[in-house]
C-alpha positions as a printed Julia matrix, in Angstrom:
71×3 Matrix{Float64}:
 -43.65  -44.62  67.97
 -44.56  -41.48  65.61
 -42.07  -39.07  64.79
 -43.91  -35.69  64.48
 -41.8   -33.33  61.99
 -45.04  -30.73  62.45
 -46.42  -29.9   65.21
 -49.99  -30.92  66.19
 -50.93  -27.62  66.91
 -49.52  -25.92  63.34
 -52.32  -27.67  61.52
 -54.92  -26.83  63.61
 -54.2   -23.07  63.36
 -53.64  -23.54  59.53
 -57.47  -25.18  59.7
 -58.26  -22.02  61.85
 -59.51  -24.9   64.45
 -58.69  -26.18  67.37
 -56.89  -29.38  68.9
 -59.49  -30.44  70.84
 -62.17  -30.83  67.96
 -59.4   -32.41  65.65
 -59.3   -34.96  68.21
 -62.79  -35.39  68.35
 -62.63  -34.03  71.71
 -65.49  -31.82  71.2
 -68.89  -31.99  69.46
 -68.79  -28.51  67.84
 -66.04  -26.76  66.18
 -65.07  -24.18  69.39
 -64.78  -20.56  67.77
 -61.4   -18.42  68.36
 -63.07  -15.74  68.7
 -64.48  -16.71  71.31
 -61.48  -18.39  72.94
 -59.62  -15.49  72.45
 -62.11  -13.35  74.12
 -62.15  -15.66  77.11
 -58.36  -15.66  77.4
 -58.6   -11.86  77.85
 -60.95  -12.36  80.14
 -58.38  -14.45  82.33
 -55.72  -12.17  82.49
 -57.94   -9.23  84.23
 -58.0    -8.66  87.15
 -60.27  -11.05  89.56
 -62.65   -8.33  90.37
 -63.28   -7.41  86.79
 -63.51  -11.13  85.69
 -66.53  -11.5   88.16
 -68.35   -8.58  87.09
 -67.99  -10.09  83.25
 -68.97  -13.37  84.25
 -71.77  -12.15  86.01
 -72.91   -9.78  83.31
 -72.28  -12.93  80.9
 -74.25  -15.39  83.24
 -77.06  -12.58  83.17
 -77.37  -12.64  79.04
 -77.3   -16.27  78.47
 -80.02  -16.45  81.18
 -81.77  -14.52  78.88
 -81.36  -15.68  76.11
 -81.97  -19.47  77.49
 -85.16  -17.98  78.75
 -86.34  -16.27  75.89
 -85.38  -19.96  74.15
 -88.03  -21.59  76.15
 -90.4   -19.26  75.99
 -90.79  -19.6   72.29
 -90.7   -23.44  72.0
């Protein structure tokens, strides 16, 4: 059994990463930022965080679109 004397968690905020892609967990290094941003987003209320989403669904549409168009 390992004995932990620092958390897990301390070094990935002292890599300014997360957990999951020191774990290999994830492909791509996940941006906290972004996390942060979507943390705020799940406090609101639930009204609010489907008019976000839905603007958010609407951009990356977009931009996905505009990807395809220039291949």
């Amino acid at each position: 059994m390992v004995c932990w004397r620092f958390p897990l968690s301390k070094i990935a905020d002292v890599l300014n990463t997360s957990l999951d892609y020191l774990m290999s967990k994830t492909e791509f290094e996940l941006d906290q930022s972004i996390i942060s941003r979507v943390v705020e987003i799940q406090s609101l209320p639930e009204e609010d965080k489907t008019h976000i989403l839905y603007a958010i669904d609407g951009l990356l549409q977009n931009v996905r679109t505009k990807l395809a168009f220039a291949k």
